[in-house]
C-alpha positions in Angstrom: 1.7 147.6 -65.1 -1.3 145.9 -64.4 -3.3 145.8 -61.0 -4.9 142.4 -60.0 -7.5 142.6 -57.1 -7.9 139.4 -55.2 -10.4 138.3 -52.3 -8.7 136.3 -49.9 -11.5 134.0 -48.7 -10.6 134.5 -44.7 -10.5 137.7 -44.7 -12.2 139.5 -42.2 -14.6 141.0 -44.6 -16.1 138.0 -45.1 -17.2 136.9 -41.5 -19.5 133.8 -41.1 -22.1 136.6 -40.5 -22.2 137.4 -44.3 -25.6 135.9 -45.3 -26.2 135.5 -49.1 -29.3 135.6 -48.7 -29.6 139.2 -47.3 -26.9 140.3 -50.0 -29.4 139.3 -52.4 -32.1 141.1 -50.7 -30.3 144.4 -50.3 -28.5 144.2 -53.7 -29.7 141.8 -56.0 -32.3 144.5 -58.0 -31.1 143.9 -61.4 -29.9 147.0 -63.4 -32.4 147.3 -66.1 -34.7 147.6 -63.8 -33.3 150.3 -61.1 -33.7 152.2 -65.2 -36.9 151.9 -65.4 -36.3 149.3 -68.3 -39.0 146.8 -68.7 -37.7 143.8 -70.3 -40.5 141.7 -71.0 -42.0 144.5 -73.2 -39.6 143.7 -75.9 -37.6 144.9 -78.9 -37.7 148.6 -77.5 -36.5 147.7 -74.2 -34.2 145.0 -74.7 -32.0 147.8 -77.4 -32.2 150.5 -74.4 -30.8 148.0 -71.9 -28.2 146.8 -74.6 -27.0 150.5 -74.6 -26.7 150.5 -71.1 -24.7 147.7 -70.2 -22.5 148.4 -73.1 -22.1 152.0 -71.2 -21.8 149.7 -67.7 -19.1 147.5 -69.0 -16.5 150.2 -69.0 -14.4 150.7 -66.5 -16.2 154.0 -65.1 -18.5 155.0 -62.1 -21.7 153.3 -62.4 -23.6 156.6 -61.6 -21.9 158.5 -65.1 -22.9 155.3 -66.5 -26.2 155.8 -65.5 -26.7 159.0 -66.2 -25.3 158.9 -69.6 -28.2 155.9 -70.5 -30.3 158.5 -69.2 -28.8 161.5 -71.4 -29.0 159.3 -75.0 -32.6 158.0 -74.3 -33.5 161.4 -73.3 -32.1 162.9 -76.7 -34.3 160.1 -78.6 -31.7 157.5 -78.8 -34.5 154.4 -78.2 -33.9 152.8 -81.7 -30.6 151.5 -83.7 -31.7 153.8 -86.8 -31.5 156.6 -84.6 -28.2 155.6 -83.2 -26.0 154.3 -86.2 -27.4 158.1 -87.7 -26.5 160.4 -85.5 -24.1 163.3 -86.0 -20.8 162.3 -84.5 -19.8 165.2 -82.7 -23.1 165.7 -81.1 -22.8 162.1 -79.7 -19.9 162.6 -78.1 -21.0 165.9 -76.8 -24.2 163.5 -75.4 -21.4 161.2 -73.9 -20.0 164.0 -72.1 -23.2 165.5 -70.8 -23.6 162.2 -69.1 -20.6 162.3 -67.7 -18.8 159.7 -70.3 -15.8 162.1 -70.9 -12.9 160.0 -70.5 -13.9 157.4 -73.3 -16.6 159.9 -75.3 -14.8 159.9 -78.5 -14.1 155.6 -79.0 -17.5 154.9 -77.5 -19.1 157.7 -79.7 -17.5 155.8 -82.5 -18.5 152.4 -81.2 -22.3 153.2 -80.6 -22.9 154.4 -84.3 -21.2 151.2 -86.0 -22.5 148.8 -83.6 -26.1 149.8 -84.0 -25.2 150.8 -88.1 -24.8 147.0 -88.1 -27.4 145.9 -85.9 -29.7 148.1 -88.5 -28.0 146.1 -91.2 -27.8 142.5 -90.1 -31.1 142.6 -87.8 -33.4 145.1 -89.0 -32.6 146.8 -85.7 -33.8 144.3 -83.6 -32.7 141.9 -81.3 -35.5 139.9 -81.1 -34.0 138.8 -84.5 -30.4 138.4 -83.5 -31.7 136.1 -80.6 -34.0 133.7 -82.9 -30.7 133.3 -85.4 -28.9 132.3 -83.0 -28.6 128.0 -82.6 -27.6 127.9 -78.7 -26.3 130.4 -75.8 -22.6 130.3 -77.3 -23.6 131.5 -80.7 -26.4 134.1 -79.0 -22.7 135.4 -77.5 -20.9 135.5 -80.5 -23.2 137.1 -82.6 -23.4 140.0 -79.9 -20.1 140.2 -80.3 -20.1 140.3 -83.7 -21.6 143.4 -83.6 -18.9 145.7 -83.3 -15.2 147.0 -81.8 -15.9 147.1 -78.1 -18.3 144.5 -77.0 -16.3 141.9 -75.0 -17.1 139.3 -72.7 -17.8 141.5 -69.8 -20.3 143.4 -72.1 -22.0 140.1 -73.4 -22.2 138.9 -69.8 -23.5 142.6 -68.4 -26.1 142.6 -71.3 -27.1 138.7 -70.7 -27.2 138.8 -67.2 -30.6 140.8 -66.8 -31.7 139.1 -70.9 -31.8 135.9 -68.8 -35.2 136.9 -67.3 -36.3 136.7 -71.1 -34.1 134.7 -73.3 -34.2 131.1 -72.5 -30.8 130.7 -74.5 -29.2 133.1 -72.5 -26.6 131.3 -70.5 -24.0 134.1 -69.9 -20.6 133.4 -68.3 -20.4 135.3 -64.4 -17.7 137.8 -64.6 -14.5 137.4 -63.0 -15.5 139.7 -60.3 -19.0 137.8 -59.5 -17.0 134.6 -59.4 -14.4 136.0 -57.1 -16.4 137.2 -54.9 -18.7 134.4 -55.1 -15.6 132.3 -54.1 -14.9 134.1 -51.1 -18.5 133.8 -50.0 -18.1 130.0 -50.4 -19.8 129.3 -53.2 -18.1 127.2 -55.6 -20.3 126.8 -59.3 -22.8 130.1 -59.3 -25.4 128.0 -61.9 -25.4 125.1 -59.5 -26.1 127.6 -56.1 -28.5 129.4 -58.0 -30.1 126.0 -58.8 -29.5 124.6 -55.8 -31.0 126.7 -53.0 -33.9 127.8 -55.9 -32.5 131.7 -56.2 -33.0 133.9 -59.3 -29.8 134.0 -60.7 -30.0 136.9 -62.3 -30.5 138.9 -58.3 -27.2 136.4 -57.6 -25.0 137.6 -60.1 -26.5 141.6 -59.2 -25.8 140.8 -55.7 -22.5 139.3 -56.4 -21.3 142.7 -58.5 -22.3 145.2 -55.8 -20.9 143.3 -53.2 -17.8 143.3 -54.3 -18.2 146.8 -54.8 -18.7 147.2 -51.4 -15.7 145.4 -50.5 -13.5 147.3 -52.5 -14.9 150.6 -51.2 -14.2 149.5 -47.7 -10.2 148.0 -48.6 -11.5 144.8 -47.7 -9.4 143.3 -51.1 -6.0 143.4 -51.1 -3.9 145.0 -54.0 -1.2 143.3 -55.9 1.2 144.6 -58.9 2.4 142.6 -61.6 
């Protein structure tokens, strides 16, 4: 059985009164940065924020999420070497110090061949998997590429805030952001962003909290298929 969440557009919830502009305002700080993660610094800081949004892009609470980033770097896990050469078993006991229990095991597994072939492929950098890549659609695939467990929502997560850097990066909203963005009345996200001269990056933040909010206060409506 499958659970689909839908935004109806008139819903109460989303009263005239909404201004995007003050969503952006109280929600649009980007992730990376509420970590502490300084993305125009480079190679060091673009693998860190890689290992979080693959840790955000699971369905779990953002604060294990987090605090799980937090746990890894905090054990020394700043570099793919380090990473693809762990000891199993301690990862996963890492995962589950951060709180990462319910998937510990898979994304234990995950981490160390992702970042084995990141290590192998790109000399543990992404500064080199972004200058092989030709344009924004082969940037995606090749991050994808990397491993069992990075989908769209993790290439999106991950390219989202990499936007602020990487000129190529065009990443696709996620189906939440555009849902949301619907109901607020906002057809094409690139074009709005454009349009009334907003960062996109705050946009697309401001659009995934919001519709965290929403959710938290039953203002979407549930429906089983």
């Amino acid at each position: 059985m499958i659970i689909v969440f839908s935004l109806p557009v008139n819903s109460m919830c989303m009263a005239g009164a909404v201004e995007v502009e003050k969503i952006i305002q109280e929600m649009g700080e980007p992730y990376s940065s509420i970590l502490g993660i300084d993305l125009k610094r480079g190679d060091p800081e673009w693998l860190k924020w890689f290992l979080a949004a693959f840790l955000y892009a699971k369905p779990i609470q953002e604060d294990s999420a987090a605090e799980t980033y937090r746990t890894l770097v905090a054990s020394g896990l700043t570099s793919a070497a380090a990473i693809a050469s762990i000891d199993r078993d301690l990862l996963v006991r890492l995962l589950d110090e951060g709180g990462y229990v319910r998937y510990d095991e898979s994304t234990a597994d995950r981490l160390i061949a992702i970042f084995s072939t990141l290590q192998q492929q790109y000399d543990g950098k992404f500064s080199r998997l972004y200058a092989a890549a030709t344009d924004s659609r082969d940037l995606e695939e090749r991050i994808k590429a990397l491993g069992k467990g990075i989908g769209p929502v993790t290439v999106s997560v991950f390219l989202r805030d990499m936007q602020a850097v990487w000129p190529r990066a065009d990443p696709e909203p996620t189906p939440r952001e555009k849902e949301t963005a619907k109901a607020l009345g906002i057809g094409d996200i690139r074009q709005y962003a454009r349009d009334h001269r907003i960062d996109r990056v705050r946009l697309e933040t401001a659009l995934h909290r919001y519709s965290r909010k929403l959710r938290r206060g039953r203002c979407i409506s549930k429906k089983k298929k």
